[in-house]
Every structure is written in C-alpha cells, then in structure tokens.
C-alpha positions as a Markdown table, in Angstrom:
| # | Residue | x | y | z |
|---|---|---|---|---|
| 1 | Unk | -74.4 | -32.9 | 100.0 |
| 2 | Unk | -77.2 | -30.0 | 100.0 |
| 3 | Unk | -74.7 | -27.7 | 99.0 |
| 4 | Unk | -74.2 | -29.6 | 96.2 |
| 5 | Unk | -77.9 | -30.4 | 95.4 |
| 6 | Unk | -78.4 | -26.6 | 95.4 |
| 7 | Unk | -75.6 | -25.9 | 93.6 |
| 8 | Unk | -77.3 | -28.5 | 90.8 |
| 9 | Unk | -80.8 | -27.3 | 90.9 |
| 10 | Unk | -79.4 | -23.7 | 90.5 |
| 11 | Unk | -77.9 | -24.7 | 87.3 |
| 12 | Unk | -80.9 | -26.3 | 85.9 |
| 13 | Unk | -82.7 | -23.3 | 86.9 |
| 14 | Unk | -80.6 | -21.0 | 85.0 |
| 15 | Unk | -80.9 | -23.4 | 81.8 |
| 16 | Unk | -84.5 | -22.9 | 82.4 |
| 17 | Unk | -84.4 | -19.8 | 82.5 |
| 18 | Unk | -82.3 | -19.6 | 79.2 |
| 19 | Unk | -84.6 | -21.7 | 77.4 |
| 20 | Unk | -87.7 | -19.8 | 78.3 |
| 21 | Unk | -85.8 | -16.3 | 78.0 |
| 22 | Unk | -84.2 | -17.2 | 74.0 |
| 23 | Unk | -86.8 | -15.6 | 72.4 |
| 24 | Unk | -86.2 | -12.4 | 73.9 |
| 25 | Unk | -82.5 | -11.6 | 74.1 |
| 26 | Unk | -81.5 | -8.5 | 75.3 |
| 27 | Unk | -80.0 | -7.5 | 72.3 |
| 28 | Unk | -81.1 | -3.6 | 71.7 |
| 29 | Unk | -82.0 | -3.9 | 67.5 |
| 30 | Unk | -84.6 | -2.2 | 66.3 |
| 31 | Unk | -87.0 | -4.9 | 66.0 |
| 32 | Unk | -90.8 | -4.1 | 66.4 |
| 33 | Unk | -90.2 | -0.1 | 66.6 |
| 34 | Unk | -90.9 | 2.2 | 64.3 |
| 35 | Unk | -87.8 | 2.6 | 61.6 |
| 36 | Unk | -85.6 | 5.3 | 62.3 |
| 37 | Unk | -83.9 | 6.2 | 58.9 |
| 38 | Unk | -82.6 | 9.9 | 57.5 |
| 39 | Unk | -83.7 | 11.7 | 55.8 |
| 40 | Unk | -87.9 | 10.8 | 56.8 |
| 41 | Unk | -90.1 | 9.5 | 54.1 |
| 42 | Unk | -90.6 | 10.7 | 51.6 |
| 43 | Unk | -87.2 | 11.0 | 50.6 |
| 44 | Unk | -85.4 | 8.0 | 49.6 |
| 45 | Unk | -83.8 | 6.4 | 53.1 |
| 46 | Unk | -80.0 | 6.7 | 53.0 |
| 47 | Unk | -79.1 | 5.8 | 56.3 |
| 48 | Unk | -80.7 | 3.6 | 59.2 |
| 49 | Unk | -80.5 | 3.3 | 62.7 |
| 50 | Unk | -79.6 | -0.4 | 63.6 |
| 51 | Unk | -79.5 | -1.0 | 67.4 |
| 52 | Unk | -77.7 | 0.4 | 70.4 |
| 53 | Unk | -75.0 | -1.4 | 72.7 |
| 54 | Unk | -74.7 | -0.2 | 76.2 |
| 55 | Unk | -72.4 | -2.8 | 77.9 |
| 56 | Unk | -73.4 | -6.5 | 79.3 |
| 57 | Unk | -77.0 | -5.8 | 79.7 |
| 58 | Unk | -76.8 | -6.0 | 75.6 |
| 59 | Unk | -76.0 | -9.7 | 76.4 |
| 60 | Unk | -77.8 | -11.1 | 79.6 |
| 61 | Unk | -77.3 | -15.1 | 78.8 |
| 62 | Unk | -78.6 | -16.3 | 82.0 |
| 63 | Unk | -76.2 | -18.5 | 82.4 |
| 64 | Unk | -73.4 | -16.4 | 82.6 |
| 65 | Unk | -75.4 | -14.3 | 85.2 |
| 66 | Unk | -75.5 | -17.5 | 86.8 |
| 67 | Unk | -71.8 | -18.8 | 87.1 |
| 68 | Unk | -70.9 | -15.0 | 87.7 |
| 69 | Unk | -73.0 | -14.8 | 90.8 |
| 70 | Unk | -71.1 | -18.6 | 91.4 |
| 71 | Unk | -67.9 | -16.9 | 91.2 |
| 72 | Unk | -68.9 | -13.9 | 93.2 |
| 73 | Unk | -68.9 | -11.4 | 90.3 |
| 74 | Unk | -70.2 | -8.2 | 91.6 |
| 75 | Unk | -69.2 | -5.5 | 88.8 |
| 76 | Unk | -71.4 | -5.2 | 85.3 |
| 77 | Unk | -69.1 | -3.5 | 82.6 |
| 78 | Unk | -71.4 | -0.8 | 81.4 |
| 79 | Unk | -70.2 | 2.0 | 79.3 |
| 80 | Unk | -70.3 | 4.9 | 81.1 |
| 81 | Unk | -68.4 | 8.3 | 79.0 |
| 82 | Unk | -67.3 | 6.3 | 76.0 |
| 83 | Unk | -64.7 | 7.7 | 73.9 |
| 84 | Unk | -62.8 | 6.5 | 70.8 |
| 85 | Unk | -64.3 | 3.9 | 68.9 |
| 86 | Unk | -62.5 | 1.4 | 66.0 |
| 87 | Unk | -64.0 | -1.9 | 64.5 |
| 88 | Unk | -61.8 | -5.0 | 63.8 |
| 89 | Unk | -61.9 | -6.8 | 60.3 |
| 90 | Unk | -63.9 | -9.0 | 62.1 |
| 91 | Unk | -66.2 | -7.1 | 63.9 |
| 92 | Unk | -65.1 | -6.9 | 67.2 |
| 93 | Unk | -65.9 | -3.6 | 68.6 |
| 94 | Unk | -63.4 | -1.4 | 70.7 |
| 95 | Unk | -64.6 | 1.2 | 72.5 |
| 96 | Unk | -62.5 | 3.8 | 75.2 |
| 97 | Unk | -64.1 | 4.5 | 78.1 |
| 98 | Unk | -63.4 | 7.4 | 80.6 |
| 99 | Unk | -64.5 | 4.8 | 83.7 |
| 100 | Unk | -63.8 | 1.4 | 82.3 |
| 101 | Unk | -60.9 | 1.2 | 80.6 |
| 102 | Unk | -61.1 | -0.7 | 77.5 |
| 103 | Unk | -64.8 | -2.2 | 76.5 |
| 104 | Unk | -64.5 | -4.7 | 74.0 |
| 105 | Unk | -67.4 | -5.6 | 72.3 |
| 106 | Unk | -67.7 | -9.2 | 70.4 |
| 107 | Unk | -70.9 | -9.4 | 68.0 |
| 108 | Unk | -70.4 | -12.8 | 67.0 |
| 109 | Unk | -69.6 | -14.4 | 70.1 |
| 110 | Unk | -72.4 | -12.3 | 71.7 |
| 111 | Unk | -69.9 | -11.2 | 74.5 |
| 112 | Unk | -68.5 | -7.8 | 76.3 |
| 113 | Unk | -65.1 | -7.4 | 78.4 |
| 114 | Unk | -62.4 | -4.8 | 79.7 |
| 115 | Unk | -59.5 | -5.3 | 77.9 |
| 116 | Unk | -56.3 | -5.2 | 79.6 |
| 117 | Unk | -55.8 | -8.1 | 82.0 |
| 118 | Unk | -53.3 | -10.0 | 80.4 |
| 119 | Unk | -51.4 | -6.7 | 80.1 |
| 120 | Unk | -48.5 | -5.6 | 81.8 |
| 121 | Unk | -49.1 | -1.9 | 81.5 |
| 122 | Unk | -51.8 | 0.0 | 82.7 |
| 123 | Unk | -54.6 | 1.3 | 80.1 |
| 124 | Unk | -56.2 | 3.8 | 82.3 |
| 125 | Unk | -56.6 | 7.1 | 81.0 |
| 126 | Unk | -57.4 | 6.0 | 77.1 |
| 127 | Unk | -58.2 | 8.6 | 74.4 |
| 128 | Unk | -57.8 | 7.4 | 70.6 |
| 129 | Unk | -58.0 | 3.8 | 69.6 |
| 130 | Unk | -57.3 | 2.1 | 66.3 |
| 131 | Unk | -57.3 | -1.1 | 65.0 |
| 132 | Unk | -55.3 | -3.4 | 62.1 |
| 133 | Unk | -53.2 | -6.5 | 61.5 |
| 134 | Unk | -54.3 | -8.0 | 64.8 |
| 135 | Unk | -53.4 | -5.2 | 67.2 |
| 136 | Unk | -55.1 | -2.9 | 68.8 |
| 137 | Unk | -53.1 | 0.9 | 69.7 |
| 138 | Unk | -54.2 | 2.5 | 73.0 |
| 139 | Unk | -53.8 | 6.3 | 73.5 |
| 140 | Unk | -53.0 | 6.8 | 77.1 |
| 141 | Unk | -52.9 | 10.2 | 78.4 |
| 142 | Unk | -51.7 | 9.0 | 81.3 |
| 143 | Unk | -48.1 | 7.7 | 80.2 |
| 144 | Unk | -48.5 | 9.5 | 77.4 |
| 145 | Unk | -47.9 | 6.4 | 75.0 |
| 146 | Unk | -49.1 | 3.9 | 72.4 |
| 147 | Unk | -49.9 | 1.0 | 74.3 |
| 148 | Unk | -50.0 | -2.0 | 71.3 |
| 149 | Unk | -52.0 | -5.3 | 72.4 |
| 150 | Unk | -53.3 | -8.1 | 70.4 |
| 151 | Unk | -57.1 | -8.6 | 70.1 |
| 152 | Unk | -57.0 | -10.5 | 72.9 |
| 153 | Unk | -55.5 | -8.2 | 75.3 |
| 154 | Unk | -52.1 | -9.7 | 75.7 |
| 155 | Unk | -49.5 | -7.1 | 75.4 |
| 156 | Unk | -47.3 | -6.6 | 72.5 |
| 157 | Unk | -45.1 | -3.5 | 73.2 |
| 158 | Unk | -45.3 | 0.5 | 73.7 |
| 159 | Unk | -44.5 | 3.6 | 71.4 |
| 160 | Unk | -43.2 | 6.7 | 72.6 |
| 161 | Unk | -41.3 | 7.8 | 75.6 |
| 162 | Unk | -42.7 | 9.2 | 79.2 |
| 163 | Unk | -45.8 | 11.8 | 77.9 |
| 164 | Unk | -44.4 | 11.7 | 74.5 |
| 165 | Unk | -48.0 | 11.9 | 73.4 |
| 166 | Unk | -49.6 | 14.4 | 76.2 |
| 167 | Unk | -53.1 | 13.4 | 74.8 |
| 168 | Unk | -53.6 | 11.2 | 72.1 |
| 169 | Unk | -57.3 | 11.8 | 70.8 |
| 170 | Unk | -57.3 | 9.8 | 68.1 |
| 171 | Unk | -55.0 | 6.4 | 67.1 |
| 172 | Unk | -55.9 | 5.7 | 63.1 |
| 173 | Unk | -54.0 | 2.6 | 61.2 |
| 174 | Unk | -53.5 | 2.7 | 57.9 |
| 175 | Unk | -53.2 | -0.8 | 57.5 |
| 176 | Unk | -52.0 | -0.5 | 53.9 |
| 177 | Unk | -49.4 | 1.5 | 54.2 |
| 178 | Unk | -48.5 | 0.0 | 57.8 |
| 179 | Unk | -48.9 | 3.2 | 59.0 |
| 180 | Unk | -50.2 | 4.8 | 62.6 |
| 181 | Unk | -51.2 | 8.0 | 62.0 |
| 182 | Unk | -51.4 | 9.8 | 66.5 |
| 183 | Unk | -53.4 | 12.7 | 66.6 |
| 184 | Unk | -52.6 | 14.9 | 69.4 |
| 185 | Unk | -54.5 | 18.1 | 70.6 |
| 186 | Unk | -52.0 | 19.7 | 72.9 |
| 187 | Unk | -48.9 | 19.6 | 70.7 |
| 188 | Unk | -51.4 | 20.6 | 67.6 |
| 189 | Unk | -49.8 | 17.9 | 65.7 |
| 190 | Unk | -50.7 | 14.7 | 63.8 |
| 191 | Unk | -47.9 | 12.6 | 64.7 |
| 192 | Unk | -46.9 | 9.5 | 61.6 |
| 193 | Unk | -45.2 | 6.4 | 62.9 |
| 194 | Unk | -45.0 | 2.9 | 61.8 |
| 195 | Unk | -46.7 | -0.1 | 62.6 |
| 196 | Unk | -43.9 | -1.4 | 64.6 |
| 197 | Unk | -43.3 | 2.2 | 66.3 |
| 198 | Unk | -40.9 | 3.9 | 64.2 |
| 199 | Unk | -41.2 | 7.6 | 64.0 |
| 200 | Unk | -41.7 | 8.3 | 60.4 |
| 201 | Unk | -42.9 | 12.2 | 60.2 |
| 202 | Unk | -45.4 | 14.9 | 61.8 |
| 203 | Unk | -47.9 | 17.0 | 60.2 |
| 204 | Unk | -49.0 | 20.3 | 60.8 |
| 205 | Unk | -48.1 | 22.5 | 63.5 |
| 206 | Unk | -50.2 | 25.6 | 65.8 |
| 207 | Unk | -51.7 | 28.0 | 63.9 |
| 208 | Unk | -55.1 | 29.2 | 61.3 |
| 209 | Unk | -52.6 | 28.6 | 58.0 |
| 210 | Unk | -52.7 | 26.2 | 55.5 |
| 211 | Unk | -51.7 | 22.7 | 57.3 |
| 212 | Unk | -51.7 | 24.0 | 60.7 |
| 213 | Unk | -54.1 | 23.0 | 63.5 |
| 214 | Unk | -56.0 | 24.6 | 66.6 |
| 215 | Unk | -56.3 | 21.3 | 68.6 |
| 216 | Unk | -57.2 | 18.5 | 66.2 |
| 217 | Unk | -59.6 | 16.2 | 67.3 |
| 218 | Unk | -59.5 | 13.1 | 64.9 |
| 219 | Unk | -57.7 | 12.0 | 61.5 |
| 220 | Unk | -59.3 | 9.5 | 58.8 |
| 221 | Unk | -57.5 | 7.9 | 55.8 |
| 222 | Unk | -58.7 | 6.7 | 51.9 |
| 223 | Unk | -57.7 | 4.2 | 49.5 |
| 224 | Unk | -55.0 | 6.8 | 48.5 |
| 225 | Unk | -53.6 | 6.7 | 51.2 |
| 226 | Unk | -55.0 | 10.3 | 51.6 |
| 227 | Unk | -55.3 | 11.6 | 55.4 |
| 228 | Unk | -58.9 | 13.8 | 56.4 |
| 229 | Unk | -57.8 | 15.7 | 60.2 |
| 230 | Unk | -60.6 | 17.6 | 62.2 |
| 231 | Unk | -59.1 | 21.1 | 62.4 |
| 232 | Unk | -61.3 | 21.8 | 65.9 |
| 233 | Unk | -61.3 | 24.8 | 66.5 |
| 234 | Unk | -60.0 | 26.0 | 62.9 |
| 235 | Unk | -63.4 | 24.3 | 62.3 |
| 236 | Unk | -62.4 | 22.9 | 59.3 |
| 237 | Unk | -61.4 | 19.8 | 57.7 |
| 238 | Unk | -58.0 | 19.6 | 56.2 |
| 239 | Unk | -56.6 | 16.7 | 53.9 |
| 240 | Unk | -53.3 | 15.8 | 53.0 |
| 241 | Unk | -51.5 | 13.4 | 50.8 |
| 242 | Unk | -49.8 | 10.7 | 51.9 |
| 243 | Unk | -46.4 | 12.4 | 52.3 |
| 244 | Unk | -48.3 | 15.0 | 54.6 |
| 245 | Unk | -48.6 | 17.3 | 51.9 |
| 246 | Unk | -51.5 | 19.8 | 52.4 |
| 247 | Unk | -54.1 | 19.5 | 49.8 |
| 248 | Unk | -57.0 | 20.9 | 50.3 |
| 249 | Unk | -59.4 | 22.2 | 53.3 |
| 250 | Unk | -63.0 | 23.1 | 53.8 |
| 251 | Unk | -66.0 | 24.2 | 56.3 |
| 252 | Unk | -66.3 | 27.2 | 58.6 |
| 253 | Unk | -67.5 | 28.0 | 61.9 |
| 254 | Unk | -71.7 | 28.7 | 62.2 |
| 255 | Unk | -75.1 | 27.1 | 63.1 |
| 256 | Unk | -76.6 | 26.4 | 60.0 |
| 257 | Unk | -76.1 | 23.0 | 58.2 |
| 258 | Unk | -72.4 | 22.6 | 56.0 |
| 259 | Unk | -70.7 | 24.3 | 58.9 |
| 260 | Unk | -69.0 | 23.5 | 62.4 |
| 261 | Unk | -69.3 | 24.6 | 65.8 |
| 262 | Unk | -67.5 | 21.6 | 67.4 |
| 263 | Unk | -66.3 | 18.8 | 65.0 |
| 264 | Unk | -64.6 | 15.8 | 66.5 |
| 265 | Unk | -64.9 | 12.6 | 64.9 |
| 266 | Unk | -64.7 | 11.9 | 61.3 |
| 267 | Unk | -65.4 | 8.7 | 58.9 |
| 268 | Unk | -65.1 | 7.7 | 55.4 |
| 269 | Unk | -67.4 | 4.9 | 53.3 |
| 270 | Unk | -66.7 | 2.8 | 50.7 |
| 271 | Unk | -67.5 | 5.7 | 48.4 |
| 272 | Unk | -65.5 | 8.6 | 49.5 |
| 273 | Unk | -68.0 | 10.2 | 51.5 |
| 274 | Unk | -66.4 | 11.9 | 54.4 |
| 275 | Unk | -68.9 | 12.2 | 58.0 |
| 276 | Unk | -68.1 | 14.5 | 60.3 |
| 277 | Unk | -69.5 | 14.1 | 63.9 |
| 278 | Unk | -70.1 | 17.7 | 65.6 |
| 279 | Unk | -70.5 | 18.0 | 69.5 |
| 280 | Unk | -72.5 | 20.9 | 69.7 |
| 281 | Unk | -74.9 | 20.2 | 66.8 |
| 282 | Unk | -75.4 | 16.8 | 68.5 |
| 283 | Unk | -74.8 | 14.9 | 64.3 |
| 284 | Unk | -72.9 | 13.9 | 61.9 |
| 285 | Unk | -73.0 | 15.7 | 58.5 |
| 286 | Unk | -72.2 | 13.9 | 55.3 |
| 287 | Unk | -70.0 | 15.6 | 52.8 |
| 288 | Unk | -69.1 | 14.3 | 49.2 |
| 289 | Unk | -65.3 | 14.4 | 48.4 |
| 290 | Unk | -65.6 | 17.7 | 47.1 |
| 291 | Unk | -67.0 | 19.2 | 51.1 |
| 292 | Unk | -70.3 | 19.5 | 49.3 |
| 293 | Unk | -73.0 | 19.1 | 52.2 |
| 294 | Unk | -75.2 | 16.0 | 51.8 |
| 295 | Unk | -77.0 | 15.3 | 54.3 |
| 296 | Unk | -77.1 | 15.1 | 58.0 |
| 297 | Unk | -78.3 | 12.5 | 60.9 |
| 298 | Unk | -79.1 | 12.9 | 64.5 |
| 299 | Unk | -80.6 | 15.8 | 67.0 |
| 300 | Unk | -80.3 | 16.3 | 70.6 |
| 301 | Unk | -81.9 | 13.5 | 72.3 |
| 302 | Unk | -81.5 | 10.7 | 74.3 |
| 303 | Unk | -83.5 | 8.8 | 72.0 |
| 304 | Unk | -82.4 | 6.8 | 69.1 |
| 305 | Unk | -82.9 | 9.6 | 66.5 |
| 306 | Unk | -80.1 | 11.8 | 68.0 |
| 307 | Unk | -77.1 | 12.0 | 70.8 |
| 308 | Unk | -76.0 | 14.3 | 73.4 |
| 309 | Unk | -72.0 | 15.3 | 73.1 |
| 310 | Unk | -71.2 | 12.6 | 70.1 |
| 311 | Unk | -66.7 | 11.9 | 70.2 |
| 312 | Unk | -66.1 | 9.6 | 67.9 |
| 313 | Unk | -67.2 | 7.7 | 64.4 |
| 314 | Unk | -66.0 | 4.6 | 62.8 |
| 315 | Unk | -67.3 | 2.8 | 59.5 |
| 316 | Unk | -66.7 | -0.6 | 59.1 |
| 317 | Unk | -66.2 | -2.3 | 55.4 |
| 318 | Unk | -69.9 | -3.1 | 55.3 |
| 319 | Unk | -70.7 | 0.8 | 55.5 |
| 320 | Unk | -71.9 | 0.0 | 59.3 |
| 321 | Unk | -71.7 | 3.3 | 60.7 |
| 322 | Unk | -70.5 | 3.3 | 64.8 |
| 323 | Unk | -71.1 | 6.4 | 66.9 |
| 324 | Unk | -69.8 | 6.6 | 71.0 |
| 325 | Unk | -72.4 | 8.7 | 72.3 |
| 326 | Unk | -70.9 | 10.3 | 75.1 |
| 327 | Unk | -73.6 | 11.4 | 77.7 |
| 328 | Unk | -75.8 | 9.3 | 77.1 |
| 329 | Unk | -73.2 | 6.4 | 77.8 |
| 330 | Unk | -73.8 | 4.1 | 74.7 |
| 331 | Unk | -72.7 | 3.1 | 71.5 |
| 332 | Unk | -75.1 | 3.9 | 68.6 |
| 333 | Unk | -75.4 | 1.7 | 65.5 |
| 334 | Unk | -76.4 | 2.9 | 61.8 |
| 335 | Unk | -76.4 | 1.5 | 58.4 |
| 336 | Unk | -75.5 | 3.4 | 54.9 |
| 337 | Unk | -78.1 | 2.0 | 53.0 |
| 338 | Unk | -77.6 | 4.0 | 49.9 |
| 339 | Unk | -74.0 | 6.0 | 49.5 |
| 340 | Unk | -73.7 | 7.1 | 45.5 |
C-alpha cells in the first residue's frame, strides 16, 4: 500500500513540476538573445539563426522524465557526431548519428527517438539519409546497403547486395521523379536507382574531367529534375541533367570566399539558390544558379554564429535551413528570410 501511495504522490509531483516548469521548456529558440542573422546590420538580414536541437534535453517534459525513471530508463539519446540530415514533408527531422544510430526528431509532437526498433536489420554504421513518400533510406556502411523503413521505423525492405554501396554518404529522393539518387565516395560514383530499388544508371566515374569525381560527398536535385554533386576534392560543384548528362560545373580550390577547401553538404531553396556547406571554412556559402557567390553564414565557433566540422544541409519547403554540426554534436537551425 506505501508503495503505491508513493508511486501516486510521485506522479502528482511530476505534474507539479510540469505545471510550474511550462513556461520554460527546454526548447533551445532564440528567444530573449540577441538575433543572430547574416549578413550584420546594416545590410538587409537574409538569413536567421532559429534555435538548436541537441537530443532529449531539447524536450524535458517532466513527466516523461518521470515514467522513464518508473520504467528504469537509464540512456538520454543525445546527438553525439551527427551526420546526414533530411526533413519529412511533415517536419519530422532525421538525423545519422555516428553513436546513436538513427535520431529522429518530431517538432510537432515535441518528441526525440532512435529509429530502428521495429526493424529487422541493423542500422548501425549510417552515412546518407533521405526522405520521401513515407520512407525513409538508410546508408549503411556496414552492409553496404539501402536500408528503406517507414517513418515510423518498421521496416520495408533493402537495396543492394553485400557492400554494394562501400559508403553511402549521401541518400537524396527525388520524389518526383521516384528517384534515389546513392552517392558513394569510394567507388567515386553517384549511383541512380528507383524508389522501389531498381538500378536505373550511374554517374560519373574517378577522375578531374568533365563528370568525373574525386570522392563526392553529397548530391542535391531541382524542380528539373536537375542533379547538383559535391565534387570533394575536385572542389567543385558539378550539375547534371536528369539523364546524368554533365552540364555544367564551378568553384575551385582556396581560402578566400567563392572557393572550397572542403565542401560536403549541399542544398537548394525554393529559388534556385544552391548552399554549399565547407568543413574547413566552418560555413555555408550561397551561390545563385549561375555559381555567382552570394553570400556566406557561419565561422568557427561553438556558438550559435558558426560550427566546427559542418557534414551535412537540408532545406525544408519553408526555406528552413538544417545544418548537423559535427563536433559540436548538434543540429543547427536557420531561416531564409529573404532568397530573390
């Protein structure tokens, strides 16, 4: 009978606690701080930063800290070397993570998990990520496959054979064309399949010509159908059409803003603008559709004005811009507020 009683008044506790504690959620916005936008006043603001999401702790209902000391929960999931990054049409958030697995990220619901327990493969090992129709595609170096679950984490089916895929950075859907477009480093390839897993074409091969790649990091696609591929260390960006046709390239190895020392992620907005995230500059640069520098956002710094060793970029159909900031274990949050 205590145990129960206890049990009780530790429940009514916890809804205290939640009551008192509302106001102050432990959601990371950027509320009360001084605005972080680029480029500084006085210029006209073009982009903002928004908030940062660094696992559970973004979401501390005390209630669920409650029942998950009940149930003996011991582990937090906290991002810890965070990968790829991809944003549902809904605006769930799903993020690779060197130590976790899968971190899945729900806004709306205000919630974070691991993907992966109602699967029957292992997702250890992720690289690239992508997202459309419902699925989710997992890049496992591991295996060496496409693992395909639904948003909820029950699985669906595999592409690719046994370490077909020796490391799949980058997973992009092209959701309408029902197209996957795998972009792997070590075979210098980007690899075109469908959405059901049948193997359609490749692009590119090894090499500094026209269409070929030194160990591409990440691929984006337009409205055209048109696909953007980080040329690493080509330090370029290459475009093709839909066919994999080369079209164009641009960009060049240096220090100074326009150029490259290591790009890896890339982006586009609703208005063509194509972001390229660099590891060694610690940004993203902004580039019209022509490669014509625009602007660029982010330092070196663990604080919200920068990153240290940015991977990967998404942009969401609001123009919500998502960065995984890799070693300063986080997700970083921006907003285009002005893109023409």
């Amino acid at each position: 009978m205590r145990k129960i009683t206890s049990l009780i008044l530790f429940l009514l506790l916890g809804l205290i606690l939640i009551g008192l504690g509302s106001g102050c959620s432990g959601s990371k916005e950027a509320q009360g701080e001084e605005r972080i936008v680029w480029p500084p006043p006085p210029d006209t603001a073009r982009i903002a930063y928004v908030r940062t999401y660094h696992g559970e702790e973004d979401y501390p209902g005390v209630i669920n800290s409650v029942l998950g000391s009940l149930a003996g929960k011991t582990n937090v999931i906290k991002l810890a070397r965070p990968f790829d990054v991809t944003v549902s049409a809904d605006g769930k958030i799903f993020i690779t993570d060197a130590v976790q697995g899968v971190v899945v990220i729900d806004p709306n619901k205000k919630d974070v998990s691991v993907m992966g327990e109602k699967s029957v493969i292992d997702l250890k090992d992720p690289r690239g990520i992508g997202c459309g129709h419902g699925k989710v595609f997992i890049g496992l170096a591991g295996s060496g496959k496409i693992a395909v679950l639904d948003e909820e984490g029950k699985y669906l089916q595999v592409i690719g054979r046994e370490g077909q895929f020796p490391n799949p950075v980058d997973v992009v859907c092209d959701t309408n064309r029902n197209r996957l477009y795998i972009v792997d480093n070590r075979l210098h390839q980007v690899l075109v399949y469908s959405e059901t897993g049948d193997s359609l074409f490749t692009i590119g091969k090894r090499g500094t010509g026209e269409g070929e790649f030194n160990f591409p990091e990440s691929a984006a696609v337009d409205s055209a159908g048109n696909v953007y591929v980080v040329d690493s260390f080509n330090y370029r960006i290459e475009i093709f059409d839909q066919s994999g046709k080369f079209l164009r390239m641009f960009g060049k190895q240096g220090d100074a803003y326009g150029t490259f020392a290591r790009p890896k992620g890339i982006a586009l907005d609703s208005y063509g603008n194509i972001y390229v995230l660099d590891g060694i500059h610690n940004n993203y640069q902004v580039f019209n559709n022509a490669g014509e520098m625009l602007m660029f956002v982010g330092r070196y710094s663990p604080g919200n004005d920068g990153f240290e060793n940015p991977v990967s970029i998404a942009i969401d159909h609001n123009n919500k811009i998502f960065v995984t900031d890799n070693l300063n274990g986080r997700l970083q949050v921006f907003q285009l507020l002005s893109g023409n």
